[in-house]
C-alpha positions as CSV (number, residue, x, y, z in Angstrom):
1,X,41.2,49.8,114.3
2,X,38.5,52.3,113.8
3,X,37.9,55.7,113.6
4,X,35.5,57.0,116.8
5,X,32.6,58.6,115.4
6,X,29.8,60.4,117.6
7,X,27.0,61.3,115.7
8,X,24.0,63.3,117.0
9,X,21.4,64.9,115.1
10,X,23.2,68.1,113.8
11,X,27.1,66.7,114.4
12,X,29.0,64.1,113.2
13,X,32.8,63.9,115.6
14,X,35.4,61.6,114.4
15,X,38.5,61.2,116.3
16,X,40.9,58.9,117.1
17,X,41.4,59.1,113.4
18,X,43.3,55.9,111.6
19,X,41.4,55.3,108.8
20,X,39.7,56.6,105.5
21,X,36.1,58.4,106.3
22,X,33.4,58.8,103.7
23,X,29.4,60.4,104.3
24,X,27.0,57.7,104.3
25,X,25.0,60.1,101.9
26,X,24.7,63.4,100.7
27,X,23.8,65.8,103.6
28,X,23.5,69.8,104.1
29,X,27.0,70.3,105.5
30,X,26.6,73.5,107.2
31,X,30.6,73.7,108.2
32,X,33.6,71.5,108.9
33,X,36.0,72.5,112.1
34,X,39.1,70.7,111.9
35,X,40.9,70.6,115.6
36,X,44.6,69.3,115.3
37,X,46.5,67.2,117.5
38,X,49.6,69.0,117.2
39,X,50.9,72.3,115.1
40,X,51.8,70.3,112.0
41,X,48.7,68.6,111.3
42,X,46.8,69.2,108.3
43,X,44.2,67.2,106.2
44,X,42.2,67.5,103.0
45,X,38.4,67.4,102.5
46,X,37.4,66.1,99.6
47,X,34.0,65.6,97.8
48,X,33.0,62.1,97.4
49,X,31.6,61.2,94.2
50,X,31.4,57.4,93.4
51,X,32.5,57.9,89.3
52,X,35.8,59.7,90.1
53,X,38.2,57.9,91.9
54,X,39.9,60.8,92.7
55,X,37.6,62.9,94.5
56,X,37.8,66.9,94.2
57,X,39.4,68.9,97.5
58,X,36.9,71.2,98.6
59,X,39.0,72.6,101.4
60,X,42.7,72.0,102.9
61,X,43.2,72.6,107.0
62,X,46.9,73.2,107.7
63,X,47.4,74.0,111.5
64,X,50.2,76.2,111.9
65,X,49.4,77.0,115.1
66,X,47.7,74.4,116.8
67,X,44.4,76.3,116.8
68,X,41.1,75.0,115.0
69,X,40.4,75.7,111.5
70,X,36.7,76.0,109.8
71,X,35.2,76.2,106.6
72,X,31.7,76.4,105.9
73,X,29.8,75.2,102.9
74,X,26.6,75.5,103.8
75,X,25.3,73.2,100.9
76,X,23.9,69.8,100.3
77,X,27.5,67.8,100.3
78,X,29.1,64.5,100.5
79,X,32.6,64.9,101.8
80,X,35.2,62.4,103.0
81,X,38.9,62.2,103.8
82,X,41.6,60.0,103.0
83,X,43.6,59.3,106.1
84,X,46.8,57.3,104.4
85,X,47.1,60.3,102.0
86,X,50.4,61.9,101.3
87,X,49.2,65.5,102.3
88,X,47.7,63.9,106.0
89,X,49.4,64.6,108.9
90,X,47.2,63.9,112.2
91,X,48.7,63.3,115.3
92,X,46.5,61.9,118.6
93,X,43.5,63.9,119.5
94,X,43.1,65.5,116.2
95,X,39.2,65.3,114.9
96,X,37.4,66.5,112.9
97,X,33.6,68.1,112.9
98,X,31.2,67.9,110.6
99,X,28.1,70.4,111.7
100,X,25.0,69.4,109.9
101,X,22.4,72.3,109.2
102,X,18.9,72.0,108.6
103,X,17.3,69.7,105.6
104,X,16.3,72.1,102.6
């Protein structure tokens, strides 16, 4: 199986998460809204950077509540996420948004 992913000119959706998801390039990332599935679900976003094979966590969701979480960056990014990861917890209908601002 596959992730869904929408992708429009200033979002990129993915849901029906089940696997790993890495930027096809570097992109001004203007924020990323994490909407969980459940109250337990959390996830890390992590910079991708081909050298390191551990890629650095820019930001950690954890959904307490069951309510959406943002972050903005607001910078010129390559993020990803690694779904089999020990601190992922996604349950069905969780997604995750990447809003895309305008090239500088």
């Amino acid at each position: 199986m596959a992730n869904t992913i929408k992708q429009s000119n200033r979002t990129i959706e993915i849901s029906e998460i089940d696997s790993n998801y890495i930027m096809g390039r570097e992109i001004n990332v203007e924020s990323v809204v994490f909407i969980p599935g459940a109250t337990d679900d959390q996830i890390e976003i992590r910079e991708y950077i081909e050298e390191i094979t551990t890629a650095p966590v820019k930001t950690f969701f954890i959904s307490g509540d069951g309510e959406p979480r943002v972050q903005y960056f607001n910078q010129r990014i390559r993020l990803c996420f690694e779904f089999g990861a020990a601190s992922t917890t996604l349950s069905i209908g969780a997604k995750i948004i990447f809003n895309i601002g305008e090239r500088v």
